[in-house]
C-alpha positions as CSV (number, residue, x, y, z in Angstrom):
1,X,12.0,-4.0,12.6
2,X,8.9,-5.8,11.5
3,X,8.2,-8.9,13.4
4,X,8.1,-12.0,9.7
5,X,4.8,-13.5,9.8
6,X,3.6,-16.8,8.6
7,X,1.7,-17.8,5.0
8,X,1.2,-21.1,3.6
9,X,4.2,-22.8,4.6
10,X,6.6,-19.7,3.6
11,X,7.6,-17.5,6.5
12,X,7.9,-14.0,4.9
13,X,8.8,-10.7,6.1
14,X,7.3,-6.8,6.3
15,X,10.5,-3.9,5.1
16,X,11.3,-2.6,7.8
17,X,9.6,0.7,6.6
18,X,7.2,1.2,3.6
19,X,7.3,4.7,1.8
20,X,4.4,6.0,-0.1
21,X,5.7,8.0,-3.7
22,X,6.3,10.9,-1.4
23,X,8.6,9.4,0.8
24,X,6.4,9.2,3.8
25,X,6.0,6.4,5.9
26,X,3.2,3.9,5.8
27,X,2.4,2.2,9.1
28,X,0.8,-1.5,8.2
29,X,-0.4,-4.1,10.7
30,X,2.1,-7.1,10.4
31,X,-0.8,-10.1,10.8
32,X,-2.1,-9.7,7.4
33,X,-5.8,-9.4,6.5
34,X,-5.0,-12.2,3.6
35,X,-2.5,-13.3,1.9
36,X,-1.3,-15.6,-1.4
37,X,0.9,-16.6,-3.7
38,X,2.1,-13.6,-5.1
39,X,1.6,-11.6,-1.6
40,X,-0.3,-10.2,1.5
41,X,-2.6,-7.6,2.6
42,X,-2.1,-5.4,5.1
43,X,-4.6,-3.0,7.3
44,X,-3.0,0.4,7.5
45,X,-2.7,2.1,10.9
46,X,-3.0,5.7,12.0
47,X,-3.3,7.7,9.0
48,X,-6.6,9.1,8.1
49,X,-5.1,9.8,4.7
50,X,-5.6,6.2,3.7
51,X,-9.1,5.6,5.7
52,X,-10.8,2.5,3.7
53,X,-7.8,1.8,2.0
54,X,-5.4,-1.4,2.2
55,X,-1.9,-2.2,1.2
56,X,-0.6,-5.3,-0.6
57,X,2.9,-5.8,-0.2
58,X,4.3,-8.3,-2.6
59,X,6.7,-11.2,-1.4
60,X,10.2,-10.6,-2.5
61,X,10.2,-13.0,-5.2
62,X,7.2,-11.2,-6.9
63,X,8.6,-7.4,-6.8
64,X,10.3,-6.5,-10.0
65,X,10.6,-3.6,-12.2
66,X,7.9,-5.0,-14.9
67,X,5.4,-5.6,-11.8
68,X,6.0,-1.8,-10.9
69,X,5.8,-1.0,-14.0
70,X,2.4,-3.2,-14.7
71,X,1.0,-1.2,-11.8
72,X,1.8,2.3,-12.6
73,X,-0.2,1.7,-15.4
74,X,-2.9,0.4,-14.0
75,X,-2.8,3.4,-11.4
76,X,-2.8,6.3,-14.7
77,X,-5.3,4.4,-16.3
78,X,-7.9,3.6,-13.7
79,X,-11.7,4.2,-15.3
80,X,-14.3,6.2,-13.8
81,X,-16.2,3.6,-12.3
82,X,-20.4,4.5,-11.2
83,X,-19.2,2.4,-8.0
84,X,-15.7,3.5,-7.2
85,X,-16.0,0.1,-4.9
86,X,-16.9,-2.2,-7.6
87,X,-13.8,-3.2,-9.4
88,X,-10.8,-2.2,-7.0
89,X,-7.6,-0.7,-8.9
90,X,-3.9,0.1,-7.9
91,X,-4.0,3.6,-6.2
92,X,-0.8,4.3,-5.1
93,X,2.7,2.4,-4.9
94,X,5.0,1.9,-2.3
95,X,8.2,1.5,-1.9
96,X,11.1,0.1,0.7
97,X,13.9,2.8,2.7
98,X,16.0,2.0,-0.5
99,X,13.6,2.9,-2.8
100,X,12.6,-0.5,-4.5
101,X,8.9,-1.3,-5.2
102,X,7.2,-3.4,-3.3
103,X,3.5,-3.1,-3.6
104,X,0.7,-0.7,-3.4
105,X,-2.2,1.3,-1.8
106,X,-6.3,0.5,-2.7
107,X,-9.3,0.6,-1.1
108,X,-10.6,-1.9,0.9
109,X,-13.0,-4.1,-0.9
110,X,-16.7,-4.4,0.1
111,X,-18.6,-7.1,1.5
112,X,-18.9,-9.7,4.1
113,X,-17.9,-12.5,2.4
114,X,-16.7,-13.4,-1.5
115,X,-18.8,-15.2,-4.2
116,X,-18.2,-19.1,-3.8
117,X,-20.1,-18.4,-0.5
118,X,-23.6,-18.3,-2.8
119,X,-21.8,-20.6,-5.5
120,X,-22.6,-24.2,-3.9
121,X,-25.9,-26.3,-3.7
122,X,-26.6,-24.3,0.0
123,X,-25.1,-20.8,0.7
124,X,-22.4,-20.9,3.3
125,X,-23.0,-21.7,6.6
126,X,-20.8,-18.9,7.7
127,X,-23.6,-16.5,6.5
128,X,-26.6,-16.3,8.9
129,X,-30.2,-16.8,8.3
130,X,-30.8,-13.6,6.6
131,X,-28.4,-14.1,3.2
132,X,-30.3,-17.6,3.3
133,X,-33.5,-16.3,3.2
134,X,-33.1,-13.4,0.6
135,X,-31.2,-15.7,-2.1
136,X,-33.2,-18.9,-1.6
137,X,-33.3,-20.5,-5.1
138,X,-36.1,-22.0,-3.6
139,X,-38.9,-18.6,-4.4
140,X,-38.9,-16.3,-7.4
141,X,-37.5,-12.9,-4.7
142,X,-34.2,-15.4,-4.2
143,X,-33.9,-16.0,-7.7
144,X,-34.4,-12.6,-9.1
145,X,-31.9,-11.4,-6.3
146,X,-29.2,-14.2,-7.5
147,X,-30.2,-12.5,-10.9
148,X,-29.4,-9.1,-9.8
149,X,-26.2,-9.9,-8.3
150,X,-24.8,-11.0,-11.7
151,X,-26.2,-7.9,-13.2
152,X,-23.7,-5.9,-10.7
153,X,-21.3,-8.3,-11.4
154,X,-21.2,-7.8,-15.3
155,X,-21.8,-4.2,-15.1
156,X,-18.1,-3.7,-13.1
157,X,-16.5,-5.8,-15.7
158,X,-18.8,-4.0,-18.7
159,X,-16.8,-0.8,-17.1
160,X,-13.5,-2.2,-17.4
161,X,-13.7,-3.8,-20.5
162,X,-15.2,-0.6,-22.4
163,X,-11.2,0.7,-21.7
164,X,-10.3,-1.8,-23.9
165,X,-7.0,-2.0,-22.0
166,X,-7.8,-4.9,-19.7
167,X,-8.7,-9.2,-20.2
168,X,-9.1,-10.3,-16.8
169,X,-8.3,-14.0,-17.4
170,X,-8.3,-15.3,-14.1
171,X,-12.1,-14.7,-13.2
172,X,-13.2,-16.9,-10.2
173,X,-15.8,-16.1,-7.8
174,X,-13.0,-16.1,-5.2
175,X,-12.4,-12.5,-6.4
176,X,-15.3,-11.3,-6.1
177,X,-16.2,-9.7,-2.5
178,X,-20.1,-9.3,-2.2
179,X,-22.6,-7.5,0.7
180,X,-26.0,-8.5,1.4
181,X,-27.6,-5.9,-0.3
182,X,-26.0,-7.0,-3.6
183,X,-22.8,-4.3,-3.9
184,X,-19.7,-6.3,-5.2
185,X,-16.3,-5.4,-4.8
186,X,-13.8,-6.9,-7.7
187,X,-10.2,-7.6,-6.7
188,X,-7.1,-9.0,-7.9
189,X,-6.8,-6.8,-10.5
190,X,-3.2,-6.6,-10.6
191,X,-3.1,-10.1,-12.0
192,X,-4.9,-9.0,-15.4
193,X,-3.5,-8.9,-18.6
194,X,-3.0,-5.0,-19.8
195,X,-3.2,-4.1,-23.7
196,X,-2.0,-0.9,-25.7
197,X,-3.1,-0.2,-28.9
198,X,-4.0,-3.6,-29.7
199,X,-0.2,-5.0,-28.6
200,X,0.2,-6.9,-25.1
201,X,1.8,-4.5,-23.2
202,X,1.8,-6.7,-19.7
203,X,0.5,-10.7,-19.9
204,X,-1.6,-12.3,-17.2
205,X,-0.4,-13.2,-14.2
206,X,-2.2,-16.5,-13.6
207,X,-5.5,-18.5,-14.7
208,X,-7.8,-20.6,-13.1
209,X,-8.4,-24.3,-15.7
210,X,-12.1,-24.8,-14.6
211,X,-13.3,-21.2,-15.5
212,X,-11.4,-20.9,-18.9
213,X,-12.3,-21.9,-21.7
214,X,-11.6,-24.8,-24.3
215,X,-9.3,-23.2,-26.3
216,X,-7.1,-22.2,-23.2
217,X,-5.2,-25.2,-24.5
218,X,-4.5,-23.6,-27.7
219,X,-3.1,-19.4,-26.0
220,X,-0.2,-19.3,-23.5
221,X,-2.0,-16.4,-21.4
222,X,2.0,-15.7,-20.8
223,X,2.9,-14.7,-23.7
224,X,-0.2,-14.8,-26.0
225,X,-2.5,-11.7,-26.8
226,X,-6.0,-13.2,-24.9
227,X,-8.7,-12.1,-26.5
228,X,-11.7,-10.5,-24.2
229,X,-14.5,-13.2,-25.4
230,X,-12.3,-15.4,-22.7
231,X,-13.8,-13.4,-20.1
232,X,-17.4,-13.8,-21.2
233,X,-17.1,-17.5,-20.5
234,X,-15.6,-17.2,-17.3
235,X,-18.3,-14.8,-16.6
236,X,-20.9,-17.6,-17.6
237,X,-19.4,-19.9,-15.7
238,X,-19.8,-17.6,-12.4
239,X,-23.6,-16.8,-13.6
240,X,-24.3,-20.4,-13.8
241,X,-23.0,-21.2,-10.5
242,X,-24.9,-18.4,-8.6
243,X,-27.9,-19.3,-10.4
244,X,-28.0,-23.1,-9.9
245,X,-25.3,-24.7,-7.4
246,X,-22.8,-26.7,-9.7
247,X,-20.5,-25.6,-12.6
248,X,-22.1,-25.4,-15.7
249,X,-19.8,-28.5,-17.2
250,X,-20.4,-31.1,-13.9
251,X,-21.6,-34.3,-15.5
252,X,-21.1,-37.9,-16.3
253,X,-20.8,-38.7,-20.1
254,X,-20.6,-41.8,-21.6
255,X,-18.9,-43.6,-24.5
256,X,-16.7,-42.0,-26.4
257,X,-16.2,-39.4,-23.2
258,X,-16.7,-41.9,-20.4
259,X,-12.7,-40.8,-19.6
260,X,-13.6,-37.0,-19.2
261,X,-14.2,-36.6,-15.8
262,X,-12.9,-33.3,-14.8
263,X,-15.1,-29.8,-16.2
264,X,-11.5,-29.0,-17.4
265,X,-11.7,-32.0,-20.0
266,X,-15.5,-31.7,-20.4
267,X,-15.2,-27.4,-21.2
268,X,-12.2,-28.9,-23.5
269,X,-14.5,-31.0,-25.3
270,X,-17.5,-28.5,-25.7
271,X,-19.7,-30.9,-23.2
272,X,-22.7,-28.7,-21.9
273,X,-25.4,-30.5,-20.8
274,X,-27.6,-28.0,-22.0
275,X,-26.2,-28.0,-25.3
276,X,-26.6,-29.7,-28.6
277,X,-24.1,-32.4,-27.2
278,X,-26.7,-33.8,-24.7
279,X,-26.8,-37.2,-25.7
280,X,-23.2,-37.9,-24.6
281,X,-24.3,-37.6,-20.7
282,X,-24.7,-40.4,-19.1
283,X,-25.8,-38.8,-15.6
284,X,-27.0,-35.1,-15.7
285,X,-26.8,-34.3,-11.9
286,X,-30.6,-33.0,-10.6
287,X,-29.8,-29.0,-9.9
288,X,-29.3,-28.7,-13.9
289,X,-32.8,-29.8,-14.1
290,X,-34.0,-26.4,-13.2
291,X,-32.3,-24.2,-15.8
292,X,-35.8,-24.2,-16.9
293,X,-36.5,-21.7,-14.0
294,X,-34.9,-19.2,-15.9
295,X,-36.6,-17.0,-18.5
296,X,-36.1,-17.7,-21.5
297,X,-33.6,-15.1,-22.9
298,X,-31.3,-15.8,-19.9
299,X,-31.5,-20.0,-21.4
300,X,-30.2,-18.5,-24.3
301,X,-27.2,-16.4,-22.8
302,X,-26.3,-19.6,-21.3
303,X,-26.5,-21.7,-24.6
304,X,-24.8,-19.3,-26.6
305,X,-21.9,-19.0,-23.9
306,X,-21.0,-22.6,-23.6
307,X,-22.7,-24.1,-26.9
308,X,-22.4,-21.6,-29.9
309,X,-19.8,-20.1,-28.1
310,X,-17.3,-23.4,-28.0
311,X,-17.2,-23.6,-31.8
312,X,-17.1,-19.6,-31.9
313,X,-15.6,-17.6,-29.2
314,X,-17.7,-14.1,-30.5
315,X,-20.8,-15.7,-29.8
316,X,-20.5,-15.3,-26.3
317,X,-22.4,-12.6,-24.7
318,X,-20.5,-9.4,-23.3
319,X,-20.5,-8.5,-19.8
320,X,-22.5,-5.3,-21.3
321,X,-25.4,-8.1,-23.0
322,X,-25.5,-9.4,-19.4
323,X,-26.7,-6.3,-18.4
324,X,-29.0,-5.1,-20.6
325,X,-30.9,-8.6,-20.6
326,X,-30.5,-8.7,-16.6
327,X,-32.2,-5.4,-16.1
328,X,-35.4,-6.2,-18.2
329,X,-36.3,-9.1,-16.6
330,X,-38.9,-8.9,-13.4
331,X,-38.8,-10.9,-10.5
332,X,-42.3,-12.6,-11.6
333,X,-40.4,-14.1,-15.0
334,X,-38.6,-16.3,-12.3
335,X,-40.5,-19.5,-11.7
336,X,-39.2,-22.3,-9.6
337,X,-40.3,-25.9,-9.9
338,X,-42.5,-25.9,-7.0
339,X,-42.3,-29.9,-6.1
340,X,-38.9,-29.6,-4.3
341,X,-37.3,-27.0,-2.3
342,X,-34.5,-26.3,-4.7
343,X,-31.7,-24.8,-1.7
């Protein structure tokens, strides 16, 4: 029997055997390669059928007939994807020795580390000299690179929402596994909301307050049909982090918002501080300063993203728009201030 394990502060247990759809067992490695609320990841041993390729097993509270259900379809409708890495899908399913769903079969994502590593004022210290060097906000090369990893970024989740079957909704840079060389790897896809024919078919499993957007107070993303423009903000608010360090929202405003201090309540409130609301910061922290780097059409993805698009969701730009403004753009458009080493 398979030794339980430890997550969080949950002590949780492997079946004692995992079946593929053909009844053949699955070996997994019982120290998990990460795990969460909804379940863990597993490294699969001996079995060159499933070489690069993962297993999440769900915790027992989690497995259900709707979750099975939610991933067969994602399994018969997986896209053809130009990088069959770049947004990972449900491949197989498995099952316990009585049969009952438990989780499933994927590739392993790509990349050495995920996205908040390059999402903060200084890229992780866990990544060596090398990552620092080639996305340095500091020269035009790191900025055009930042630049280029969005571009991969919105062209996996142009891919998926072409289908028109899939709203991510909980977009967050912690699902997002990069490499150095700018390949990204999207997971957590069984978390997304599905749609059929225009109907919700299966709702979001979770969202994440500081990358939705203001009317998140307004849908249930349980039970309400979420439209896809909430993924371009999301998106944006990802884009903005690579590009400058801080969420797009961080800010001190002052009467009548003094009280707004999270980027929940600011996003709420439609307080960008590149945006036509402005005046009402009191404090505009210094790496904002330096969305003036950016070319111009880029400024304007922003603006209409957190600006125009607060008062109309359509206004944002698509993942697709992201693209085909990202891939005109040379690296010698990208100009930073030159006074201070911008890290």
């Amino acid at each position: 029997m398979a030794k339980p394990f430890l997550t969080r502060k949950f002590m949780y247990q492997l079946p004692s055997k995992v079946l593929n759809r053909q009844g053949q067992t699955v070996e997994l490695k019982t120290a998990h390669l990460g795990s969460g609320g909804e379940g863990s990841v597993h490294a699969i041993l001996n079995n060159s059928q499933y070489d690069n390729h993962v297993a999440k097993i769900y915790h027992e509270r989690e497995r259900s007939d709707r979750r099975a259900r939610k991933i067969d379809y994602l399994i018969q409708h997986r896209p053809e994807l130009q990088d069959s890495y770049s947004v990972i899908y449900p491949e197989e399913p498995l099952f316990d020795e009585a049969n009952n769903f438990i989780g499933f079969i994927m590739k392993r994502a790509l990349g050495e580390a995920d996205l908040t590593s390059l999402c903060s004022l200084k890229p992780s210290s866990k990544l060596d000299d090398s990552w620092h060097n080639k996305f340095d906000r500091g020269t035009s090369a790191g900025l055009y690179n930042r630049a280029m990893l969005c571009f991969n970024i919105a062209a996996a989740f142009s891919q998926v929402h072409r289908s028109k079957h899939v709203v991510f909704v909980d977009i967050k840079p912690e699902n997002i596994r990069i490499t150095q060389d700018g390949r990204v790897s999207i997971i957590d896809l069984d978390s997304v909301q599905i749609i059929d024919n225009g109907a919700l078919l299966f709702n979001a499993e979770k969202l994440t307050p500081e990358y939705s957007p203001g009317e998140a107070k307004q849908l249930n993303f349980k039970s309400d049909l979420i439209p896809e423009n909430w993924d371009r903000f999301s998106l944006g608010v990802i884009f903005y982090k690579l590009m400058f360090g801080l969420h797009p929202f961080t800010g001190t405003c002052r009467d009548p918002y003094h009280n707004m201090v999270s980027n929940e309540q600011k996003i709420e409130a439609g307080l960008f501080p590149q945006g036509i609301r402005v005046q009402y910061f009191d404090v505009i922290p210094e790496p904002h300063i330096h969305f003036e780097v950016l070319p111009k059409l880029l400024q304007r993805l922003f603006i209409r993203c957190f600006d125009g698009g607060h008062y109309n969701p359509e206004l944002r730009p698509s993942a697709y728009e992201w693209c085909q403004v990202l891939r005109n753009i040379s690296q010698n458009e990208y100009k930073p201030r030159k006074a201070k080493k911008v890290y």
